[in-house]
C-alpha positions in Angstrom: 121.8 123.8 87.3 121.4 120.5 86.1 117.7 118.6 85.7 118.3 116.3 88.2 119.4 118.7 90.9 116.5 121.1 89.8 114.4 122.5 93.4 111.5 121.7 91.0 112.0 117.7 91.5 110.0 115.9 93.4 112.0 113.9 96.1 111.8 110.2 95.8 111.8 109.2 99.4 109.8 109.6 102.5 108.9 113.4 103.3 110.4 115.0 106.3 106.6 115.8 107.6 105.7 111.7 107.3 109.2 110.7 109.1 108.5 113.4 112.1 104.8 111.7 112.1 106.8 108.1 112.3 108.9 108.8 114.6 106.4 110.4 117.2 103.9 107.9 116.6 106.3 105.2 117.3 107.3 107.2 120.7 103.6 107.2 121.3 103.3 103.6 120.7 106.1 102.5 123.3 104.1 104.8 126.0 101.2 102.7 125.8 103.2 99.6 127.2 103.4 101.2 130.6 99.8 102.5 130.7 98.5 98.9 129.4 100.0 97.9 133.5 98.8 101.2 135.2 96.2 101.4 137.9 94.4 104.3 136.1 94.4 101.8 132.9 92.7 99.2 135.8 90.4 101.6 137.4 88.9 102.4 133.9 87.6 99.0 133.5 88.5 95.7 132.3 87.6 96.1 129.0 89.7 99.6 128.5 93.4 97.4 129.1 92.6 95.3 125.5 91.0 98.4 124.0 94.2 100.6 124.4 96.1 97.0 123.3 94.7 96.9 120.4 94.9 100.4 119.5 98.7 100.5 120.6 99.1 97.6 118.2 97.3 99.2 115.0 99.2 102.7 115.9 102.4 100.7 115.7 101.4 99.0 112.1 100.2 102.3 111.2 103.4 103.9 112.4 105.9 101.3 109.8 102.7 101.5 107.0 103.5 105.8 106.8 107.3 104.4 106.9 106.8 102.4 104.1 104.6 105.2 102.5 101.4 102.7 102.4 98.3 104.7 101.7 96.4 101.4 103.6 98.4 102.8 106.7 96.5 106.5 106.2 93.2 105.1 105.5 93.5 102.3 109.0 94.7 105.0 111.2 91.6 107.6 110.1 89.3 105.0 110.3 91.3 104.6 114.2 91.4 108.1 114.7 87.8 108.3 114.5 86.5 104.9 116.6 88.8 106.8 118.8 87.2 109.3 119.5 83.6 108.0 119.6 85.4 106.0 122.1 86.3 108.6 124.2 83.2 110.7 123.9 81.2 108.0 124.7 83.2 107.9 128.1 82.8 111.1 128.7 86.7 112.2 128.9 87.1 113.3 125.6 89.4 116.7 125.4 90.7 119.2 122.3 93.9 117.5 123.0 92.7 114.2 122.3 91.8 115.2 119.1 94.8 117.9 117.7 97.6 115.3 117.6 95.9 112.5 115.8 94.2 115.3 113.3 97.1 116.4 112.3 98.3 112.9 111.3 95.7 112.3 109.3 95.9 116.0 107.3 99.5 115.4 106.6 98.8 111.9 105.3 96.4 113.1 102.8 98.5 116.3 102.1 100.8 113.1 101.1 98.4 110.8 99.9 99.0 110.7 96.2 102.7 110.1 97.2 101.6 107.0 98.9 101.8 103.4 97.0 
């Protein structure tokens, strides 16, 4: 075996864990489009239609920042993660689900965070 097919060497590129994040965040992201128009987004009140805008917007630069392997991109979406759910606790409809998907974005990132430029 040769040094530069060594298992021991670190890959260069983006980890599979960080691409599957990508790839469902950026599926989450294009969800949010049709919610922004809902009637449940309109029932909520007018000032939950820019609130979910704006956080469907700094989940999709999030979303190319892990791309990129940006360690700006891990520290915007925890600080997101957690006005997020202040957010929805304030509201009174927070759930366990709200909080297992984005939790685990944020542990992988700094599992990967010293990978990160």
């Amino acid at each position: 075996m040769t040094a530069d097919s060594s298992p021991s060497t670190a890959p260069a590129g983006r980890p599979i864990p960080i691409t599957v994040i990508c790839v469902v965040c950026a599926i989450g992201a294009l969800f949010v489009i049709p919610i922004l128009f809902s009637e449940a987004a309109r029932a909520i009140g007018a000032w939950y239609r820019p609130c979910l805008a704006l956080s469907g917007i700094i989940g999709a630069v999030c979303t190319v920042g892990f791309w990129l392997m940006r360690r700006w991109a891990l520290y915007l979406y925890t600080a997101m993660f957690v006005v997020n759910q202040i957010l929805l606790l304030a509201m009174g409809v927070w759930t366990i689900s709200a909080l297992i998907l984005p939790a685990i974005v944020v542990a992988t990132g700094f599992a990967y965070a010293s990978r990160m430029r």
